[in-house]
C-alpha positions in Angstrom: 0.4 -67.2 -92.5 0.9 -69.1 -89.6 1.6 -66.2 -87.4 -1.7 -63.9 -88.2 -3.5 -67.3 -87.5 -1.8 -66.9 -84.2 -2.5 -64.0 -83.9 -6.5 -63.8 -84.5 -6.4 -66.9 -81.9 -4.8 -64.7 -79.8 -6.9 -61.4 -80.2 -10.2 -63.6 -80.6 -13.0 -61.7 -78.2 -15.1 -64.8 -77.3 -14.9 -68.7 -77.5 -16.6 -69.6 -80.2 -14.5 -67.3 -82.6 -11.3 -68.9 -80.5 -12.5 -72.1 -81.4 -12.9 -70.8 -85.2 -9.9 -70.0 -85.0 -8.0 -72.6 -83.6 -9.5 -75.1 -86.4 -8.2 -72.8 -88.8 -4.6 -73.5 -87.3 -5.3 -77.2 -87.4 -6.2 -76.8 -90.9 -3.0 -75.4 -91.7 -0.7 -76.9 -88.9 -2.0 -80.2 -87.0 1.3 -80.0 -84.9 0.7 -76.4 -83.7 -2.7 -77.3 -82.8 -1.8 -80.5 -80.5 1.2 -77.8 -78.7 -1.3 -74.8 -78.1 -3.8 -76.3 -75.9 -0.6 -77.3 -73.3 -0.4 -73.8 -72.7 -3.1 -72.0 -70.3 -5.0 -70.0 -72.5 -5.4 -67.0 -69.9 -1.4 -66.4 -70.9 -2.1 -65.8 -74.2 -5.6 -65.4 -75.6 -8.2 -62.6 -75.2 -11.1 -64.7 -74.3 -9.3 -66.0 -71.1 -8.6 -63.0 -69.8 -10.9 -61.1 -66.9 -12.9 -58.8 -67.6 -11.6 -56.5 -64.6 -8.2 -54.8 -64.1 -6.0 -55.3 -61.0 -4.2 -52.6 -61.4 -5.8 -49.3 -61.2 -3.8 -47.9 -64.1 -6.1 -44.7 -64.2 -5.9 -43.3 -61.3 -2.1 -43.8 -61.5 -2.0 -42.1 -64.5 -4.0 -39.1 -62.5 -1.3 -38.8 -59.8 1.4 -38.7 -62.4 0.3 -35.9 -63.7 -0.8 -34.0 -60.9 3.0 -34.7 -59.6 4.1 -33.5 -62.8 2.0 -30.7 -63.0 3.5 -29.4 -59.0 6.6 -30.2 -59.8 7.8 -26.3 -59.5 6.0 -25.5 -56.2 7.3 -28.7 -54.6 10.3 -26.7 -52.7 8.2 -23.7 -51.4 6.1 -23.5 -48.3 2.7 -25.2 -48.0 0.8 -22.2 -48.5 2.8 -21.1 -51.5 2.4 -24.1 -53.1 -1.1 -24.2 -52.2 -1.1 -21.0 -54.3 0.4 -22.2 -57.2 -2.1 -25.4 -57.7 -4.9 -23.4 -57.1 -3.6 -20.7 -60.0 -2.3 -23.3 -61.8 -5.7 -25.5 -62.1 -7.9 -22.0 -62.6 -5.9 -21.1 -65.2 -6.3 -24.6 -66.7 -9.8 -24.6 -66.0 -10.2 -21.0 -67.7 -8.2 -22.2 -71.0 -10.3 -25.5 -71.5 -13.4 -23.7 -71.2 -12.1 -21.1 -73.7 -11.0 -24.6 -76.2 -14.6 -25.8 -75.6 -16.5 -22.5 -76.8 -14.6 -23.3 -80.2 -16.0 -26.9 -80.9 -18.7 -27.0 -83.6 -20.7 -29.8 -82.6 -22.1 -31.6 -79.4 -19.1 -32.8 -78.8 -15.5 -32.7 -78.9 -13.5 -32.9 -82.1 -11.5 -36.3 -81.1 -15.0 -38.0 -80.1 -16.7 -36.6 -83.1 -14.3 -38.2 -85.6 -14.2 -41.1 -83.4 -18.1 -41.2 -84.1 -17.4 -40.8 -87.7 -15.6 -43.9 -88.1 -17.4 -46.0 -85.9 -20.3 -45.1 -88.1 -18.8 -45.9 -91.3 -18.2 -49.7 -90.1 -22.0 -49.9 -88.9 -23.3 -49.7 -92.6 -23.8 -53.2 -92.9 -25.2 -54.1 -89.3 -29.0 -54.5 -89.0 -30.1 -53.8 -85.1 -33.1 -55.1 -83.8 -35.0 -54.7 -80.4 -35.6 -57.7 -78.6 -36.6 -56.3 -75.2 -36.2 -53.5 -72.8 -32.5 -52.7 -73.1 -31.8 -55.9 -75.3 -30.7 -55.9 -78.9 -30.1 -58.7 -81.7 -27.0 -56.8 -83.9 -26.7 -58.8 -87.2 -24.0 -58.5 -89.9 -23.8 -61.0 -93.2 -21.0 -63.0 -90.9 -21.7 -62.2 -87.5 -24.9 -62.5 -85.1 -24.7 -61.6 -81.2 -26.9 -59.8 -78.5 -26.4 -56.7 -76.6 -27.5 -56.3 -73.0 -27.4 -52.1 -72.5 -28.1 -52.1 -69.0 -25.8 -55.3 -68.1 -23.5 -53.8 -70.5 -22.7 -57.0 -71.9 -22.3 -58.4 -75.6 -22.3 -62.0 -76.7 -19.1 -60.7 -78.7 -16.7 -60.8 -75.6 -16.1 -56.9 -76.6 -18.2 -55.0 -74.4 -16.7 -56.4 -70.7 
């Protein structure tokens, strides 16, 4: 019990549901709740954390790839390898294309089922316009505002 206390304390988005949380703890264990606030919260709880990466893990990931994807040409001459990435990404190019012409709506299949399920946890959330590009989302337990063009939410889960 303890531990999935911990650890919705630790996943919680924003402060007030941190703070929801961490009563809960006290609740249960006064003795955990005295110990936790000695440790700096941006070690170990969502809310603390920046919004913003340091580490540009994406692009990263790109040039892992692409090394991975040359790795064969790497011992030929400049313009041989420059060959085989150009033949190698048109033929990439070519098969993708031929992937997309199969896809049966808007979009692709893993976005599409992603969409699906998103939409079946919506069913109980009530939007409601309160501006421009601002919206007051309401569930039976939960209340925030969404900000589209400051792509920001009150929930912490938008940042």
């Amino acid at each position: 019990m303890m531990k999935d206390l911990m650890s919705k304390a630790a996943r919680a988005a924003n402060v007030p549901y941190f703070e929801y949380r961490m009563q809960k703890i006290k609740n249960v264990l006064v003795e955990a709740y005295e110990e936790l606030p000695k440790i700096d919260r941006k070690k170990w709880t969502r809310c603390a954390f920046r919004s913003r990466t340091n580490y540009p893990q994406l692009v990263n990931n790109w040039a892992e790839a692409f090394n991975i994807f040359i790795m064969n040409a790497r011992d030929q001459p400049i313009i041989t390898i420059l060959n085989t990435i150009y033949h190698t990404i048109m033929i990439r190019i070519e098969e993708e294309c031929e992937r997309k012409l199969r896809w049966k709506g808007l979009v692709c299949p893993k976005v599409d089922e992603d969409l699906m399920k998103c939409e079946a946890k919506t069913f109980d959330y009530i939007v409601r316009p309160l501006g421009s590009s601002r919206y007051k989302v309401t569930s039976t337990k939960h209340g925030f505002v969404v900000d589209i063009d400051k792509k920001h939410c009150s929930c912490g889960m938008w940042q």
